[in-house]
C-alpha positions as CSV (number, residue, x, y, z in Angstrom):
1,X,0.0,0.0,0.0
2,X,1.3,3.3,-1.3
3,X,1.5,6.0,1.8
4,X,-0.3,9.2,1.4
5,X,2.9,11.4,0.3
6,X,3.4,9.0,-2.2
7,X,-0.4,9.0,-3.6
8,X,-0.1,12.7,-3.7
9,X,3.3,12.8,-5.6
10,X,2.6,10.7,-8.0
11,X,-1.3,12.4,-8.7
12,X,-1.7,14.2,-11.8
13,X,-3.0,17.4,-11.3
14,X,-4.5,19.7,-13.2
15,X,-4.3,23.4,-13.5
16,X,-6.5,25.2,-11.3
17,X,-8.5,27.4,-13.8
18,X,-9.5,24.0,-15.6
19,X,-11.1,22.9,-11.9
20,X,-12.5,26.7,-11.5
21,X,-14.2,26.4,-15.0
22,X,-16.1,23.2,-14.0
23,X,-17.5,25.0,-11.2
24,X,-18.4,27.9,-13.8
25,X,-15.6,30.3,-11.9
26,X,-14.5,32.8,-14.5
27,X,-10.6,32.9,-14.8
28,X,-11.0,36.7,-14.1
29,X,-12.3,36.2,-10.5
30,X,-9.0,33.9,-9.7
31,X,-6.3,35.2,-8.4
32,X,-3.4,32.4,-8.9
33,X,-0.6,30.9,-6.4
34,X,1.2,29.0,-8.9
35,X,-0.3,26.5,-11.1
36,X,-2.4,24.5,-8.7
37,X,-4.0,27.0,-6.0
38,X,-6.0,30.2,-6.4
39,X,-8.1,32.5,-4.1
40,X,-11.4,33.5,-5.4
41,X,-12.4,37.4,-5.2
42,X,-15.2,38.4,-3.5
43,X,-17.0,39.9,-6.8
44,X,-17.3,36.4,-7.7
45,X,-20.1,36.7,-4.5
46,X,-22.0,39.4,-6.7
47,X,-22.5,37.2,-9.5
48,X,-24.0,34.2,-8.1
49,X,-25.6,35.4,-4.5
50,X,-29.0,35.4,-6.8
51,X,-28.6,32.0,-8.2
52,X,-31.1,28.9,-6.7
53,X,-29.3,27.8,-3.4
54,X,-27.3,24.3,-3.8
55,X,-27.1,21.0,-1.2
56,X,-25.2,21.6,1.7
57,X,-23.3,18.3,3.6
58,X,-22.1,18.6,6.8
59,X,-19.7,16.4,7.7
60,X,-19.1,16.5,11.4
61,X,-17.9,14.9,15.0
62,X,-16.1,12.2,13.2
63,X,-13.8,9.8,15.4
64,X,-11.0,9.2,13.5
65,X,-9.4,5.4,13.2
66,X,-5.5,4.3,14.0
67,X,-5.4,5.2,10.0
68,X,-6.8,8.4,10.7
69,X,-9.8,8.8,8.1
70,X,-11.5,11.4,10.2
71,X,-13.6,14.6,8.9
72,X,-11.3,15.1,6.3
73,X,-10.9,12.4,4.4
74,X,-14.6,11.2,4.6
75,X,-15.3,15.0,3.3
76,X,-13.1,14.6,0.7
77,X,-13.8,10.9,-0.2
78,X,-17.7,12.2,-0.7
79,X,-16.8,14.6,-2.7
80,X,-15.4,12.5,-5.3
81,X,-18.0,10.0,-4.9
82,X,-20.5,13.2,-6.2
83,X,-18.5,13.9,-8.8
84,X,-18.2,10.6,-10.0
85,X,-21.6,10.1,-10.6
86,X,-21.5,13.7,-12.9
87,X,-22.8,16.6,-9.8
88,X,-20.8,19.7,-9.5
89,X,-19.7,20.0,-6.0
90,X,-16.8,21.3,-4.0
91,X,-15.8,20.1,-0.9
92,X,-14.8,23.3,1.9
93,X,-12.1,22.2,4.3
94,X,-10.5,24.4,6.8
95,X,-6.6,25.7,6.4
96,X,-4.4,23.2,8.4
97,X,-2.2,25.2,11.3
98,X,1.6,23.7,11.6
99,X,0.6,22.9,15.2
100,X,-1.1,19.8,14.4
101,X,0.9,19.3,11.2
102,X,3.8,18.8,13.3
103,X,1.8,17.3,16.0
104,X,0.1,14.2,16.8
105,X,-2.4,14.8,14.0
106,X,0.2,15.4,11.2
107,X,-0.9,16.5,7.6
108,X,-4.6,18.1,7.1
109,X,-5.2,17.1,3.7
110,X,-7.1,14.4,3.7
111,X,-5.4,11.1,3.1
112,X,-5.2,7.6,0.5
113,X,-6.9,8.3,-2.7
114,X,-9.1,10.9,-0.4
115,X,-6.8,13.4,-0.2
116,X,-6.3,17.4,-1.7
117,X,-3.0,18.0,-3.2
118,X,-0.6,19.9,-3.3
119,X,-0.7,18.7,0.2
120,X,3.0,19.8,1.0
121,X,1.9,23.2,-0.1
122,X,-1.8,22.9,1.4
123,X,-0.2,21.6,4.8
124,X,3.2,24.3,5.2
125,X,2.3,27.2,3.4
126,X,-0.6,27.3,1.2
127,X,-1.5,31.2,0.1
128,X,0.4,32.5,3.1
129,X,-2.8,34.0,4.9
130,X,-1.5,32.4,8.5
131,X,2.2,33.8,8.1
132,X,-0.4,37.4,7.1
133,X,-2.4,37.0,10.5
134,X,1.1,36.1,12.3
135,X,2.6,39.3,11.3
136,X,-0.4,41.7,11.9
137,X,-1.1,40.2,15.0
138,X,2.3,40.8,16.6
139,X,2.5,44.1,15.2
140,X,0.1,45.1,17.4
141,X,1.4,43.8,20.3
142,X,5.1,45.5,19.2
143,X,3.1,48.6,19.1
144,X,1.7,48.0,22.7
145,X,5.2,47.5,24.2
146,X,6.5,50.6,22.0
147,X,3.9,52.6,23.6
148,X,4.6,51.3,27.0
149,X,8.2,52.4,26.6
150,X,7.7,55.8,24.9
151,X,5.8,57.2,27.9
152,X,2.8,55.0,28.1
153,X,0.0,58.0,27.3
154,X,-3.0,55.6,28.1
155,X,-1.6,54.5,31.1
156,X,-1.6,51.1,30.5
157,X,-1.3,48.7,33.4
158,X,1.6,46.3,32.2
159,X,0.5,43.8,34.5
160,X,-3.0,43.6,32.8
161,X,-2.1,44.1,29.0
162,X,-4.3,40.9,27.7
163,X,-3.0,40.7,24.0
164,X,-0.1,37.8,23.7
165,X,2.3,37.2,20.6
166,X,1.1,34.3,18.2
167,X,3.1,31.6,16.4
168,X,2.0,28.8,13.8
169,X,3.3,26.0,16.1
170,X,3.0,24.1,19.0
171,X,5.7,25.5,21.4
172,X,5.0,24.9,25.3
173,X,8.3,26.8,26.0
174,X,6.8,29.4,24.7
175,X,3.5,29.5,26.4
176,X,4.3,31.7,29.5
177,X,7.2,34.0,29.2
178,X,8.7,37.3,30.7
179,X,9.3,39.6,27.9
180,X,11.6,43.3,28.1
181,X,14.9,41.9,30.3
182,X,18.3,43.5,29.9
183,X,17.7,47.0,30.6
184,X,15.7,50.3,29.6
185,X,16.7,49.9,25.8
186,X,15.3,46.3,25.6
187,X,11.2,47.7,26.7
188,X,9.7,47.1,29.9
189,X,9.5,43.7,31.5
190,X,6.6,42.2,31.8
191,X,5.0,38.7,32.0
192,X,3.0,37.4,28.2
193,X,2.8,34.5,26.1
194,X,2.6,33.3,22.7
195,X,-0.6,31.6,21.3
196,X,-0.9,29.7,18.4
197,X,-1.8,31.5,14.9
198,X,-5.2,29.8,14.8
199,X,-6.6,31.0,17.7
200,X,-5.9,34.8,17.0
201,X,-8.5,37.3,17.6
202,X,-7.5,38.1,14.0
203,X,-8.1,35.2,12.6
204,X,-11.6,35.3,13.5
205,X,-12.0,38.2,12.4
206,X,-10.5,37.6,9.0
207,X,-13.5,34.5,8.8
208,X,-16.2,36.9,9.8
209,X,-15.4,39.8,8.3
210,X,-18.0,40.3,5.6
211,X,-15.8,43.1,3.6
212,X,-12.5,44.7,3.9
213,X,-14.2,48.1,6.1
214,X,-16.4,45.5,8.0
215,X,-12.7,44.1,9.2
216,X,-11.3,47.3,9.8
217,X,-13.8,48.1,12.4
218,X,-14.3,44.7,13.9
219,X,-9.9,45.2,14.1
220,X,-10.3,48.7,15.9
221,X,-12.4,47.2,18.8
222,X,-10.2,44.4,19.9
223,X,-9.6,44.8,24.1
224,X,-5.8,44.7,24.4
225,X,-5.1,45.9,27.6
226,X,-6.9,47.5,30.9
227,X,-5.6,50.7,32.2
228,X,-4.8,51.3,35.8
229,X,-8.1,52.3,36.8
230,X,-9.6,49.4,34.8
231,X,-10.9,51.2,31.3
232,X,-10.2,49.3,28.4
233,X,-8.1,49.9,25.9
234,X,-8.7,49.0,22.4
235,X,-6.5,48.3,19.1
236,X,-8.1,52.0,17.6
């Protein structure tokens, strides 16, 4: 039995505005990673909200075996089943996180003959939207130190200051950590802690976000820290 990287190496893909066109996505409403991956703009929305409403699957609260055919690769292994017998359908899957990817979980892909590929781009780097939320998010909390150390004009308590750093992995070391040691250049110590990208205010954000000013005000109200008297400050 072939394993999965295998499978997935040795698939023949095909270029992605050939699977957009069976799905009637014009070419124009791609915008292309490569050969093989493409996001889809939102004026695409526009053009089809009208149209009769499709079957939705749900594919949920699946224990997955010693093999690991979970949500995933039953999602995926449906899909193809549909299309086999001539529907149009498209199977939405969430975007792995390199936590579980270099975790107990591994890839996020799907797996056997049920699997999406690329899946070394789908499960490292994809369209680079987590390494975007990474950055953004720690920005922020480089500008709440910054401001801490330039005078701190919102009087922010440093001991309540509730937005951590983020990384795309699983690092316990990292979990609780005492940040601004070595003296008055290096910031202002405090205690923090990195999450993981996933579970970034952001990034929820970023999936309810309905356009790009409905993001920018859902960003602006974020609670970061308290200040000493207990108001709360916000990312605005």
């Amino acid at each position: 039995m072939k394993t999965d990287v295998e499978i997935a190496q040795e698939a023949q893909m095909q270029h992605i505005r050939e699977i957009a066109a069976k799905l009637d996505i014009c070419e124009d409403d791609l915008e292309m990673y490569g050969k093989y991956k493409a996001k889809i703009s939102l004026d695409a929305w526009n053009k089809v909200k009208n149209d009769k409403d499709g079957k939705l699957v749900l594919v949920t609260a699946i224990n997955p075996t010693p093999a690991g055919e979970g949500k995933t690769t039953t999602s995926v292994g449906l899909a193809d089943a549909l299309n086999k017998q001539g529907k149009k359908v498209a199977v939405a899957l969430r975007e792995p996180s390199l936590g579980p990817c270099f975790g107990l979980k591994g890839g996020a892909a799907g797996g056997g003959y049920a699997q999406v590929v690329p899946m070394e781009d789908i499960n490292l780097h994809f369209t680079g939207d987590f390494h975007a939320i990474t950055t953004a998010h720690n920005l922020l909390a480089a500008v709440i130190d910054n401001h801490i150390q330039q005078g701190n004009a919102l009087d922010i308590d440093v001991r309540r200051v509730a937005w951590k750093r983020v990384l795309d992995l699983n690092d316990r070391a990292l979990r609780h950590v005492v940040i601004g040691m070595g003296g008055k250049a290096h910031g202002v110590p405090r205690e923090t802690g990195f999450d993981i990208t996933v579970a970034s205010e952001m990034m929820a954000i970023l999936c309810l976000s309905s356009d790009l000013e409905d993001m920018k005000k859902r960003l602006g109200q974020i609670v970061v820290a308290y200040t000493r008297d207990g108001r709360a400050v916000r990312a605005d």
